[in-house]
KOLLODREN-346500 format. One record per residue (C-alpha): chain; residue in three letters; x, y, z. Coordinates in nm, 4 decimals, always signed. Each point is the difference from the previous one (the first is absolute). Layout:
residues N
<atom ch="A" aa="Ala" u="X" v="Y" w="Z"/>
...
This chain:
residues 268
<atom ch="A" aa="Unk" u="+8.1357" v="+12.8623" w="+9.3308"/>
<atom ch="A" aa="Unk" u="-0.2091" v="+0.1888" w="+0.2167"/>
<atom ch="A" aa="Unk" u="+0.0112" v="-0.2724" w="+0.2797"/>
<atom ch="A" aa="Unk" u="+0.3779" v="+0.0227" w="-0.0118"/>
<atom ch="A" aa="Unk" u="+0.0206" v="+0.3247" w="-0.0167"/>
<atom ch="A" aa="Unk" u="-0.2131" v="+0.0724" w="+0.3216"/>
<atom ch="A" aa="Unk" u="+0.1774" v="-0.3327" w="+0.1715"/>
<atom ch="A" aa="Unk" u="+0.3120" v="+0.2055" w="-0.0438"/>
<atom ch="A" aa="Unk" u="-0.0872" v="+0.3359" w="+0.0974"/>
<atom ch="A" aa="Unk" u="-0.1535" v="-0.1975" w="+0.3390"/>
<atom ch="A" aa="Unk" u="+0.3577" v="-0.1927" w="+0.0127"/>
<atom ch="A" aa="Unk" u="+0.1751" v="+0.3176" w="-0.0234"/>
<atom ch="A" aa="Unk" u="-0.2347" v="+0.1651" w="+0.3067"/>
<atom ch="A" aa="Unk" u="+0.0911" v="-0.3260" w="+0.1957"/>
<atom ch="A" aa="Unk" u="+0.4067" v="+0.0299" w="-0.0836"/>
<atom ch="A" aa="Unk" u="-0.0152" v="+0.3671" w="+0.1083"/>
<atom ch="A" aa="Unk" u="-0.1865" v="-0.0753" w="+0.3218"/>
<atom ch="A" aa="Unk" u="+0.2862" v="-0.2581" w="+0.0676"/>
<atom ch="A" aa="Unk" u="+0.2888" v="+0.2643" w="-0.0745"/>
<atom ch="A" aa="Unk" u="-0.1550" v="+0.2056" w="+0.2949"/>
<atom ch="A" aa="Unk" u="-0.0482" v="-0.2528" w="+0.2714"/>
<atom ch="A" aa="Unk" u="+0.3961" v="-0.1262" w="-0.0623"/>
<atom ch="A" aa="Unk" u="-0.0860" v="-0.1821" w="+0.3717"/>
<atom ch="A" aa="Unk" u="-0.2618" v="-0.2496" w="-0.2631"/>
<atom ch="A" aa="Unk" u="+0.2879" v="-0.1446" w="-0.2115"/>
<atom ch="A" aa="Unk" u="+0.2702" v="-0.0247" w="+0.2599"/>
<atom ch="A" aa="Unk" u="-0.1751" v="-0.2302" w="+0.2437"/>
<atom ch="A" aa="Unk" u="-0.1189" v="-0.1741" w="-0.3408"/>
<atom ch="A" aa="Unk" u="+0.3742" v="-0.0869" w="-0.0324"/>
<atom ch="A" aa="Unk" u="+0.1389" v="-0.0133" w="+0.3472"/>
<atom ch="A" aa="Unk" u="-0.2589" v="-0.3202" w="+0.1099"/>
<atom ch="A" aa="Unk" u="+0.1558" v="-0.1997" w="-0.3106"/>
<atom ch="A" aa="Unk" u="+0.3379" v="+0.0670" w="+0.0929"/>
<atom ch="A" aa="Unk" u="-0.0480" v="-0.1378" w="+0.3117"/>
<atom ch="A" aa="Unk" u="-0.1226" v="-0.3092" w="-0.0804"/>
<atom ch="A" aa="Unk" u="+0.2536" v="-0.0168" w="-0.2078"/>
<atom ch="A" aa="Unk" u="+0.2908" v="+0.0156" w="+0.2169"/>
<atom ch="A" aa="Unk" u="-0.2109" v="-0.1779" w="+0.2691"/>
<atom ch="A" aa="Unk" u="-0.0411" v="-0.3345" w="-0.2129"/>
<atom ch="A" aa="Unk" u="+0.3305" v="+0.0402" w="-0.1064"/>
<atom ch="A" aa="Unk" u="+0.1841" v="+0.0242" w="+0.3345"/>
<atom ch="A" aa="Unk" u="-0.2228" v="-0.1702" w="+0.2449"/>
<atom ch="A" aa="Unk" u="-0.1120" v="-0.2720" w="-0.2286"/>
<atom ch="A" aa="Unk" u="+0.2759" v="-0.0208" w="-0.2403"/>
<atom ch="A" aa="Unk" u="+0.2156" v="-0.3085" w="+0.2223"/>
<atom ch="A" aa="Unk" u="-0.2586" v="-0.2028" w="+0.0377"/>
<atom ch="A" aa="Unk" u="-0.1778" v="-0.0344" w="-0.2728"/>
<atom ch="A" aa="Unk" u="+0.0603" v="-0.2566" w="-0.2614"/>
<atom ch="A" aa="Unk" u="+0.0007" v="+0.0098" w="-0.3665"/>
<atom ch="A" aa="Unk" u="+0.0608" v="-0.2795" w="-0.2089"/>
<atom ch="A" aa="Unk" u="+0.2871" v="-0.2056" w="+0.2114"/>
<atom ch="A" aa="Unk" u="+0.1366" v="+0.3530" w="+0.1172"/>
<atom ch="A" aa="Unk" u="-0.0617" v="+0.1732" w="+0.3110"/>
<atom ch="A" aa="Unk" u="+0.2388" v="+0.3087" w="-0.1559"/>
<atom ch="A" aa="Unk" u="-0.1268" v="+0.3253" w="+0.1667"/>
<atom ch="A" aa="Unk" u="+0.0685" v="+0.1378" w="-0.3703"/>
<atom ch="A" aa="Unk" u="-0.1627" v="-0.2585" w="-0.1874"/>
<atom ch="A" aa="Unk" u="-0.3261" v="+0.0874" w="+0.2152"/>
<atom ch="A" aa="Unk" u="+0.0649" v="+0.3534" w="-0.0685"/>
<atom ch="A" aa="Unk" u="+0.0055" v="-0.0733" w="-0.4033"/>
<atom ch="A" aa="Unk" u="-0.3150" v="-0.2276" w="+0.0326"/>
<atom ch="A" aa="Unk" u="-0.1861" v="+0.2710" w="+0.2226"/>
<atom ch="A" aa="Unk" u="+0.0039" v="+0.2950" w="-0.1991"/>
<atom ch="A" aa="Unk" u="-0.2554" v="-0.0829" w="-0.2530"/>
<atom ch="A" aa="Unk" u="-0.2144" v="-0.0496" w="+0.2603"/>
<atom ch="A" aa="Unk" u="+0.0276" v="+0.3524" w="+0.1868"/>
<atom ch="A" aa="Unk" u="-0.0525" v="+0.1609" w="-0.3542"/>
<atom ch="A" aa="Unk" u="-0.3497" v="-0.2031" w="-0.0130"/>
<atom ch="A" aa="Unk" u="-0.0802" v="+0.0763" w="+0.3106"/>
<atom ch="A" aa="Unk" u="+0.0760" v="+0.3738" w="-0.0039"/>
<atom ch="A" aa="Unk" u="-0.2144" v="+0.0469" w="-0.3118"/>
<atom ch="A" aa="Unk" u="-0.2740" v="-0.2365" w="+0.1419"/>
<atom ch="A" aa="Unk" u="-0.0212" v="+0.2213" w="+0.3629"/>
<atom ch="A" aa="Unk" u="-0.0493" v="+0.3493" w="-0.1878"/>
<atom ch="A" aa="Unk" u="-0.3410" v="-0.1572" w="-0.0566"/>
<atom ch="A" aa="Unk" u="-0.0620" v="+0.1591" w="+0.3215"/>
<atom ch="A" aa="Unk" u="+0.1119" v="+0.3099" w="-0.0667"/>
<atom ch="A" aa="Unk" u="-0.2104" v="+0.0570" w="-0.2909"/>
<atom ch="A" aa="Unk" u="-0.3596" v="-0.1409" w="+0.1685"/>
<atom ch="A" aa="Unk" u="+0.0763" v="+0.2560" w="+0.2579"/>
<atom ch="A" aa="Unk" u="+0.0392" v="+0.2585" w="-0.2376"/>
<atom ch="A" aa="Unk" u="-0.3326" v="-0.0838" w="-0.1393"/>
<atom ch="A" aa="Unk" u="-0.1535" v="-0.0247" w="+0.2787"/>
<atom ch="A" aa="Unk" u="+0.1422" v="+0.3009" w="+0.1231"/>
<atom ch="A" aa="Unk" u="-0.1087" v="+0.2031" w="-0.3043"/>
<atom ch="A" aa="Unk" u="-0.3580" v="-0.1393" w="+0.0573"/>
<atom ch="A" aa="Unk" u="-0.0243" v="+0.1253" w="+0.3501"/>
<atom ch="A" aa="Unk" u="+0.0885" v="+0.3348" w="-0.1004"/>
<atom ch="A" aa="Unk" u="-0.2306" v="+0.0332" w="-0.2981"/>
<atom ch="A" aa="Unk" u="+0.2450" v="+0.0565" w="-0.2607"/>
<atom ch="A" aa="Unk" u="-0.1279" v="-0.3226" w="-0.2000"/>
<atom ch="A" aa="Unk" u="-0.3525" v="+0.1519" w="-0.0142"/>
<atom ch="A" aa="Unk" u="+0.1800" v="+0.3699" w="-0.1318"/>
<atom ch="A" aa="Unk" u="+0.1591" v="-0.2234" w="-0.2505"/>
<atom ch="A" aa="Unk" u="-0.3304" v="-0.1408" w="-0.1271"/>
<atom ch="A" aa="Unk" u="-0.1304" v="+0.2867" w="-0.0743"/>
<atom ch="A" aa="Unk" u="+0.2801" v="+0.0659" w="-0.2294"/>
<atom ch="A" aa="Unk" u="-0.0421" v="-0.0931" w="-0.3768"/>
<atom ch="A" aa="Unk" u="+0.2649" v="-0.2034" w="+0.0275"/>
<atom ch="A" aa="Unk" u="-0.0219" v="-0.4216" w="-0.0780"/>
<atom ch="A" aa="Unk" u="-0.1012" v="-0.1986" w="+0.2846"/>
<atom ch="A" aa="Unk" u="+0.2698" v="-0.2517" w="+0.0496"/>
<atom ch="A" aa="Unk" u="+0.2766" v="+0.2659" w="-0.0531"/>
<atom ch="A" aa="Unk" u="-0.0076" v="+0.1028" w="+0.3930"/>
<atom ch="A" aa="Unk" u="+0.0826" v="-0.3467" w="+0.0927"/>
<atom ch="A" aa="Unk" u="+0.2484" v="-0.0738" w="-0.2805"/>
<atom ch="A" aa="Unk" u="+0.1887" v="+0.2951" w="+0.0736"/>
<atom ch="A" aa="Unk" u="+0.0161" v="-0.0799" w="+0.3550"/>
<atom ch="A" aa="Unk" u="+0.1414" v="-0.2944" w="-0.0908"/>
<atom ch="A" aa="Unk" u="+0.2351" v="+0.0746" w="-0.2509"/>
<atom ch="A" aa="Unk" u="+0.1308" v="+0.2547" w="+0.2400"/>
<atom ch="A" aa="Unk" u="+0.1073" v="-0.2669" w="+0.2790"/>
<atom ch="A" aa="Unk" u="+0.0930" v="-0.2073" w="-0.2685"/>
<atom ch="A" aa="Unk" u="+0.2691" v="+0.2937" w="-0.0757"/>
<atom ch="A" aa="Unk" u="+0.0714" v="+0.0565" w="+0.4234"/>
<atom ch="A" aa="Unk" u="+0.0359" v="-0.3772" w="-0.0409"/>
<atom ch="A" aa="Unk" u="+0.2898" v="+0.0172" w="-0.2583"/>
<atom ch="A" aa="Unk" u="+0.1976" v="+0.2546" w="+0.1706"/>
<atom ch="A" aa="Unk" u="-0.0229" v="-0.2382" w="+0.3370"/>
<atom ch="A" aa="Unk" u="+0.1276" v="-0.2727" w="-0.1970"/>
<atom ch="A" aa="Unk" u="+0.3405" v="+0.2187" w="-0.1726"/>
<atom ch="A" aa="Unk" u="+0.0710" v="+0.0412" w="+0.3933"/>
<atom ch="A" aa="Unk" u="-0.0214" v="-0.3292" w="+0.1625"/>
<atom ch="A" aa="Unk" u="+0.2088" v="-0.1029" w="-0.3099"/>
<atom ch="A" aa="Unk" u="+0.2260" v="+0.1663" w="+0.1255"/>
<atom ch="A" aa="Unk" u="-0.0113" v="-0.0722" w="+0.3121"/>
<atom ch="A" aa="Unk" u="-0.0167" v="-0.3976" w="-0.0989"/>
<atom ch="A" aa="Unk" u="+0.3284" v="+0.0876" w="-0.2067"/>
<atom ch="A" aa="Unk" u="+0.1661" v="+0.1749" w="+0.3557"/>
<atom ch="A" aa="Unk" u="-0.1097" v="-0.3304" w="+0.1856"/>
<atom ch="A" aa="Unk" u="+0.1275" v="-0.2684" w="-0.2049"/>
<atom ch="A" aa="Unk" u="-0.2860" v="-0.0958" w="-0.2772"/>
<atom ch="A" aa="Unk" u="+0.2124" v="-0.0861" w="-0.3489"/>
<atom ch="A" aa="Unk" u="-0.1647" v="-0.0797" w="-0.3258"/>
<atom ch="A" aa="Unk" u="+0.0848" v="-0.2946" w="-0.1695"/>
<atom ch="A" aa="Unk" u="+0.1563" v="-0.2138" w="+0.2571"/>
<atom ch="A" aa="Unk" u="-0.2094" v="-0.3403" w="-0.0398"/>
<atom ch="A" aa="Unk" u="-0.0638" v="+0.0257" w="-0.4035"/>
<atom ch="A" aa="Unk" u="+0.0835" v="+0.2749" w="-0.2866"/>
<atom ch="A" aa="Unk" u="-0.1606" v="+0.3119" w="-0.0207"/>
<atom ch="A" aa="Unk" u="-0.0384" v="+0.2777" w="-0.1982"/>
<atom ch="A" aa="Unk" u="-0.0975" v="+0.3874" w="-0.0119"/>
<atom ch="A" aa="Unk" u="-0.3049" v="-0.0770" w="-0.2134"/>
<atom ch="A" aa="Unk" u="-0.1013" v="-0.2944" w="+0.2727"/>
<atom ch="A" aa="Unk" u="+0.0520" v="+0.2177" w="+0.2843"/>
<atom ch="A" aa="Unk" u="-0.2128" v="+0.2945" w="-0.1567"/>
<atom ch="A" aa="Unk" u="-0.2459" v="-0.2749" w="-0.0305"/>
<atom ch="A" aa="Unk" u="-0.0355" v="-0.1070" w="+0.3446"/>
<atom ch="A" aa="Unk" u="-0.0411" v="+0.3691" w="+0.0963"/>
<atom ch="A" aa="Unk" u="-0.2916" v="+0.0456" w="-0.2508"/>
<atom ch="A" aa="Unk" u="-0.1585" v="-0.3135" w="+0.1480"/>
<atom ch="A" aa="Unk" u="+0.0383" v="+0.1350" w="+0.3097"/>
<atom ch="A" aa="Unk" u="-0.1659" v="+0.2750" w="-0.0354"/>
<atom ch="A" aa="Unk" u="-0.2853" v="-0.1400" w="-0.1873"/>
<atom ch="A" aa="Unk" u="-0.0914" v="-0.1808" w="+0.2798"/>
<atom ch="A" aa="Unk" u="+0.0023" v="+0.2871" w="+0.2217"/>
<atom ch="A" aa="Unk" u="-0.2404" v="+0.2024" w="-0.2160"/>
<atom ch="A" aa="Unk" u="-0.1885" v="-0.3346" w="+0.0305"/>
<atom ch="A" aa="Unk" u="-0.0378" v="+0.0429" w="+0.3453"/>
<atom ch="A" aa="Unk" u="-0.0692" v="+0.3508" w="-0.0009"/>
<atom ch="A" aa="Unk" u="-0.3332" v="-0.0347" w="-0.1589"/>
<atom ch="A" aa="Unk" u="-0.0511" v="-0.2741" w="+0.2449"/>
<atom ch="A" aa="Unk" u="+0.0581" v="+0.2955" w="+0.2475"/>
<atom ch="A" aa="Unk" u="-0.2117" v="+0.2092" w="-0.1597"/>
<atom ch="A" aa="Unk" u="-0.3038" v="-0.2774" w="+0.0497"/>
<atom ch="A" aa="Unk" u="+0.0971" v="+0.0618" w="+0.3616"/>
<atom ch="A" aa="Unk" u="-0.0134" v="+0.3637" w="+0.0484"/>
<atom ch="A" aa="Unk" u="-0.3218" v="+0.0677" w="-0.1691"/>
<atom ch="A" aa="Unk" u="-0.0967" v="-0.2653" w="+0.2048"/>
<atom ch="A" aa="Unk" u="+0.0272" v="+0.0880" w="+0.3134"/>
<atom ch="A" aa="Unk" u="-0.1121" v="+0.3627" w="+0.1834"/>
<atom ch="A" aa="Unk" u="+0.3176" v="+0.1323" w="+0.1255"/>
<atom ch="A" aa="Unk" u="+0.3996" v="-0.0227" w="-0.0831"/>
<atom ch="A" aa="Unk" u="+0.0797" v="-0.1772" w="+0.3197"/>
<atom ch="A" aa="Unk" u="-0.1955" v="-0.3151" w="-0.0936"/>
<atom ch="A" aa="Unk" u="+0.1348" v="+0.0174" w="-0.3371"/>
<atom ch="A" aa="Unk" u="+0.3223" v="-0.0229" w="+0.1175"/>
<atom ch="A" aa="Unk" u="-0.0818" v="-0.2805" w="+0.2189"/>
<atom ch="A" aa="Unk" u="-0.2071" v="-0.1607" w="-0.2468"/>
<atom ch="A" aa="Unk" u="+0.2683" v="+0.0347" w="-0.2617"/>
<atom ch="A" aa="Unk" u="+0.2845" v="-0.2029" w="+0.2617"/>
<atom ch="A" aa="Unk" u="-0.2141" v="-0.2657" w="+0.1118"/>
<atom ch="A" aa="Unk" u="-0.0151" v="-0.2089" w="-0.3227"/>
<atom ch="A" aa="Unk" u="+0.3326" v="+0.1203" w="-0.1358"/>
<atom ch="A" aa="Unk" u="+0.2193" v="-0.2170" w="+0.3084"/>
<atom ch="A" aa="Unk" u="-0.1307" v="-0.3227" w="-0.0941"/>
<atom ch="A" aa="Unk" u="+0.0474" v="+0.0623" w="-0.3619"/>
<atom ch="A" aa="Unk" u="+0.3654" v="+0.1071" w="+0.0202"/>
<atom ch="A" aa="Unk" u="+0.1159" v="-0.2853" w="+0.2813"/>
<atom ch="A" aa="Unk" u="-0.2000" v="-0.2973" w="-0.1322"/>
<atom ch="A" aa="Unk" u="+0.2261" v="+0.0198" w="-0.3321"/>
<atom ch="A" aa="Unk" u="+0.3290" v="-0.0843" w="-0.0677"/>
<atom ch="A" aa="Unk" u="+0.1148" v="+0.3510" w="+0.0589"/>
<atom ch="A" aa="Unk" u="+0.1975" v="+0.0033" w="+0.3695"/>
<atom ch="A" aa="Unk" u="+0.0493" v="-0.4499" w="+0.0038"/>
<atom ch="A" aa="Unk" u="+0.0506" v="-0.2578" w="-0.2476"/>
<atom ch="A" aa="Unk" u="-0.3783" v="-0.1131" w="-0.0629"/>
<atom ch="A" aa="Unk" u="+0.1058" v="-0.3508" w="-0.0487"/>
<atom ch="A" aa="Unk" u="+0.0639" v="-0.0332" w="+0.3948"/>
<atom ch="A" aa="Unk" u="-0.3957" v="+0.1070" w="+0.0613"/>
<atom ch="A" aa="Unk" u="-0.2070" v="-0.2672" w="+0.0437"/>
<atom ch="A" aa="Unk" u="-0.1989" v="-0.1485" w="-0.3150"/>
<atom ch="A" aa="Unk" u="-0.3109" v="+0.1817" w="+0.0592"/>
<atom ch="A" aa="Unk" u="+0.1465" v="+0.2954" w="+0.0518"/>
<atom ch="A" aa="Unk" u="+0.3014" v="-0.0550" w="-0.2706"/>
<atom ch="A" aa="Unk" u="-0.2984" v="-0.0161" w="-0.2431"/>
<atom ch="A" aa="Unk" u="-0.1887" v="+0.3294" w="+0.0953"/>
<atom ch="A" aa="Unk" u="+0.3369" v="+0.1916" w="-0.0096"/>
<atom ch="A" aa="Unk" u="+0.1056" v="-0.1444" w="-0.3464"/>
<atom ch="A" aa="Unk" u="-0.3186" v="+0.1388" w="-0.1569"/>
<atom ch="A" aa="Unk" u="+0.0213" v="+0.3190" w="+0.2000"/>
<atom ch="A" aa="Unk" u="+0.0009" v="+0.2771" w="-0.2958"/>
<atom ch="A" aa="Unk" u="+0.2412" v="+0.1818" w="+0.2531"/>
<atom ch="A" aa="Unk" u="+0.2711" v="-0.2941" w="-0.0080"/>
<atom ch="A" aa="Unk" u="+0.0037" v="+0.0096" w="-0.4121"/>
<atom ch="A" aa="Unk" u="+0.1113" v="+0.3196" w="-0.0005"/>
<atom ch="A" aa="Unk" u="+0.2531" v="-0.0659" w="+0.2811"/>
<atom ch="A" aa="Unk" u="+0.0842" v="-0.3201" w="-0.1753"/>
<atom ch="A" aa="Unk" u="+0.0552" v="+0.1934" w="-0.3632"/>
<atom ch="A" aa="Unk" u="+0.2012" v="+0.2788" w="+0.1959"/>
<atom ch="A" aa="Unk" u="+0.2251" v="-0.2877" w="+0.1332"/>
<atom ch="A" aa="Unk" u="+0.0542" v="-0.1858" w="-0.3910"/>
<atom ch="A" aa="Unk" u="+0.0407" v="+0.3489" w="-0.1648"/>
<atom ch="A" aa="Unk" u="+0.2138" v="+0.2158" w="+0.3083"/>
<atom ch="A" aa="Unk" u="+0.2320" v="-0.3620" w="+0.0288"/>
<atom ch="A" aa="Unk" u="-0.0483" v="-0.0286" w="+0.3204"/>
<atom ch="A" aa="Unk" u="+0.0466" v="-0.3446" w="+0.2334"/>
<atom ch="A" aa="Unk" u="-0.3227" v="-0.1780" w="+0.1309"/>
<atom ch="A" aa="Unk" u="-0.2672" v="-0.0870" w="-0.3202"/>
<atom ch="A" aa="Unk" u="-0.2545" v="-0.2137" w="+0.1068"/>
<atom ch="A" aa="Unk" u="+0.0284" v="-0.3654" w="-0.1824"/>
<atom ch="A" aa="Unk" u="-0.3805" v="-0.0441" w="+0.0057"/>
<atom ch="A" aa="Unk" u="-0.2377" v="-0.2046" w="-0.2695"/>
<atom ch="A" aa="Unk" u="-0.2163" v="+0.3196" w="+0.0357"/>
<atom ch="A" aa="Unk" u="-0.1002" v="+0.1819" w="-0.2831"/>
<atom ch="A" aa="Unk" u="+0.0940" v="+0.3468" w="+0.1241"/>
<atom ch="A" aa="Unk" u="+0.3381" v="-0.1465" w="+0.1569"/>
<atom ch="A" aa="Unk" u="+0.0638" v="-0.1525" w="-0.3872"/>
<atom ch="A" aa="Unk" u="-0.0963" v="+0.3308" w="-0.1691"/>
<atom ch="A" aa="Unk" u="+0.0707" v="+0.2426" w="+0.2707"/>
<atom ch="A" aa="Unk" u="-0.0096" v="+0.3149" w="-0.2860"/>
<atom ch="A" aa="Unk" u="-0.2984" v="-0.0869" w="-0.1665"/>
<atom ch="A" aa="Unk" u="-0.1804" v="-0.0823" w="+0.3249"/>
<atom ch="A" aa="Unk" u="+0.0977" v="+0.3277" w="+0.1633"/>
<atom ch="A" aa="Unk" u="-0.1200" v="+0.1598" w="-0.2987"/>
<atom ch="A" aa="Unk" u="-0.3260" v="-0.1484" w="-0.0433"/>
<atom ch="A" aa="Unk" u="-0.0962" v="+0.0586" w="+0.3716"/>
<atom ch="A" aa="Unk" u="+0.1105" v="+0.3398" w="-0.0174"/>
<atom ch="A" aa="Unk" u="-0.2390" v="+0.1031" w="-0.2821"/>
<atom ch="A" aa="Unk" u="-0.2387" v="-0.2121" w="+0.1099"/>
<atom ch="A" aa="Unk" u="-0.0072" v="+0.1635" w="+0.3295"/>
<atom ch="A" aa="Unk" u="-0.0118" v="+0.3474" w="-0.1550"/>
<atom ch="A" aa="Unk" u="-0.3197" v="-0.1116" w="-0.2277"/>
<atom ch="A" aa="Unk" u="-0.1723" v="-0.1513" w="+0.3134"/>
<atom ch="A" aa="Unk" u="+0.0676" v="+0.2350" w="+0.2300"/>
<atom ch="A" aa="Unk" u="+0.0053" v="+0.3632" w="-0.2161"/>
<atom ch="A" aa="Unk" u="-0.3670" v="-0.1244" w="-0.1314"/>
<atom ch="A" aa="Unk" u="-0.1232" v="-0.0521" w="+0.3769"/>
<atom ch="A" aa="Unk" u="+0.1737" v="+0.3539" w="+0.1103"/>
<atom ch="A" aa="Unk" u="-0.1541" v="+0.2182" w="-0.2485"/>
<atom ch="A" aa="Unk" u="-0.3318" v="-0.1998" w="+0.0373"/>
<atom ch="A" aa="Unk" u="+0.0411" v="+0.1026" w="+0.4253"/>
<atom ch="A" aa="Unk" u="+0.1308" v="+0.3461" w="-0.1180"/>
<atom ch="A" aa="Unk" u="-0.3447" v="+0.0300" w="-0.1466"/>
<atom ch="A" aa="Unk" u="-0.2371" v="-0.1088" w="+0.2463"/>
<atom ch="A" aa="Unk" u="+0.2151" v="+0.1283" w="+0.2908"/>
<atom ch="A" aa="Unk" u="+0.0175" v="+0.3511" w="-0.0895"/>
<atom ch="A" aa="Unk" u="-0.3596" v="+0.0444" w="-0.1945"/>
């Protein structure tokens, strides 16, 4: 109780922060929209799904993958945070609070996870404004779609705490920021998020079908309705739910351990 307790009150000093630099959450959601209606417009004709080249079949089958990649790229936001916190001393102020000692980092985190949501509820919307409709290749539901949110943003606050790693990892927020991009493009475009990952070729079929970030894209797709599942033997293309699932925790558990470990040593 504690732990949460001080996680929260750190959350709520991280939400506040965010209210008064308004500049911080716009450009958060103006860079998604733009790859949204970028894909959608430029790429939409020529891209082909299944037997159709459909600019709105494309658009159904891409919007699962700009939600995963929007919560995957905040990763950078919230290394630079760190790492901007750590230049200025305020992590060592906050050590020598009685306060737990993985509740600065959680509450980071669970503050971008929040900054995260809200980015989400607007490039919904926008999705909505462009074309994106649930349910057009199989049935959906309310309870389905809720779900593919949640997953969603499970695997962002999976990758936060891998950009956590990063920013008390590095010496200053412009590395973090560089360091937290590098490994995210490869990630997001080797995966079945922005083309059909059954036109890749085998080697590289196979490293996108296990990639934990195409599960969750995958699950988004079976529980959103959406055109454009990957028919794969893979296990996480078989059980894309579970599989997004069990990376995402895993993730957290991997990477939360190593964070708090660095918070440790990097501040002592």
């Amino acid at each position: 109780m504690q732990s949460f307790r001080d996680s929260m009150i750190v959350a709520k000093r991280n939400l506040i922060r965010m209210s008064r630099i308004p500049e911080m959450v716009l450009f958060g959601v103006i860079q998604p929209v733009m790859f949204v209606v970028l894909f959608a417009y430029v790429f939409g004709g020529s891209m082909k799904i299944g037997n159709s080249t459909d600019p709105d079949v494309y658009k159904n089958f891409l919007m699962a993958g700009i939600f995963a990649q929007t919560v995957t790229f905040a990763t950078a936001g919230a290394g630079a945070g760190i790492a901007d916190d750590m230049h200025k001393g305020l992590i060592d102020r906050f050590r020598s609070l009685p306060m737990a000692r993985g509740a600065v980092l959680t509450g980071r985190t669970v503050a971008d996870l929040v900054q995260t949501a809200l980015t989400l509820v607007v490039l919904a919307v926008v999705a909505l404004l462009v074309g994106w409709r649930l349910g057009t290749a199989q049935p959906t539901n309310i309870g389905k779609i809720l779900g593919g949110f949640g997953l969603l943003l499970l695997l962002g606050y999976a990758f936060t705490w891998i950009g956590a790693l990063i920013g008390l990892s590095v010496r200053t927020p412009e590395a973090a920021t560089s360091g937290g991009l590098i490994w995210l493009f490869p990630v997001t475009f080797i995966s079945n998020a922005f083309v059909d990952s059954g036109q890749m070729t085998p080697w590289l079929r196979h490293i996108a079908e296990w990639n934990p970030f195409s599960a969750t894209v995958q699950a988004c797709r079976q529980l959103f309705g959406d055109p454009g599942l990957s028919h794969s033997d893979a296990w996480p293309m078989q059980h894309p739910v579970w599989a997004s699932v069990i990376y995402s925790v895993l993730i957290v558990l991997v990477f939360r351990t190593l964070a708090v470990r660095k918070y440790r040593s990097a501040t002592a």
